[in-house]
N, C-alpha and C positions, 0 to 999 in steps of 0.2 A: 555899874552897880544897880540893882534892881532898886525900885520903889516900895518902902512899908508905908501903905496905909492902915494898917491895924493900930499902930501910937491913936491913945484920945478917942478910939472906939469901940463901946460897948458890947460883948457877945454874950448871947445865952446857946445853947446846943440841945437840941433835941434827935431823937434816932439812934441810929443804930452807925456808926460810922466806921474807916477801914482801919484808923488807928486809935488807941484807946480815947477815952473823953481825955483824962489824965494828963495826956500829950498835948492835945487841945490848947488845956485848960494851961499848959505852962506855958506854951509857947505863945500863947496873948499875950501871956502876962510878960512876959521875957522882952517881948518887942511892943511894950509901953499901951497895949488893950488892960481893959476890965473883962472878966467875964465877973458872969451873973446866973444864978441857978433857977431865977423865976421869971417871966416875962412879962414887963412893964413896958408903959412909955417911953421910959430911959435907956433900952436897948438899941443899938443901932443896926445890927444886924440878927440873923437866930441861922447860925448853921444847921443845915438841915439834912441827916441822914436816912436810912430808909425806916418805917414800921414809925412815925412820928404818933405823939398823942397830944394831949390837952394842948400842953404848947404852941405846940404848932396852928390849933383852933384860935389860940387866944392873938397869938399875932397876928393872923389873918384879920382878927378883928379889931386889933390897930392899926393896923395898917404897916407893920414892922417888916421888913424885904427879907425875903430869903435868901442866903446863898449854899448853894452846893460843897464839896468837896475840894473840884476844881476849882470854884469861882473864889473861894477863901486861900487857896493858892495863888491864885493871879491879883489878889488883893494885895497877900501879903509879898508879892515881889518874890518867891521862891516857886521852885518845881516841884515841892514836896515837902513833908514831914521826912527828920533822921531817924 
């Protein structure tokens, strides 16, 4: 059985990604994450697709990690979004 690390941590999503935000945004929620639409301190992660804006500026200047596509698949223990 694969590992979820997404339970207890926080995402916000910026970009252009391959499956809707909408998907995203349940499937955090689904396997015990927060998302969040603004980027603060209190984020743990900011998935990042292509064409980013403000966001993306602002976490850089907290210093909040990025992860990719795949890298929030390999977090969340699965191969993909259904």
């Amino acid at each position: 059985m694969a590992t979820n690390n997404i339970a207890g941590k926080s995402f916000c999503i910026t970009g252009t990604l391959r499956h809707s935000r909408k998907q995203y945004v349940n499937f955090i929620k689904e396997h015990g994450g927060r998302f969040v639409r603004e980027v603060s301190g209190k984020v743990d992660y900011v998935l990042r697709g292509e064409c980013c804006g403000e966001k993306e500026d602002k976490a850089d200047e907290l210093g909040i990690p990025f992860i990719s596509e795949s890298e929030f698949y390999t977090l969340a223990g699965v191969a993909g979004l259904c």
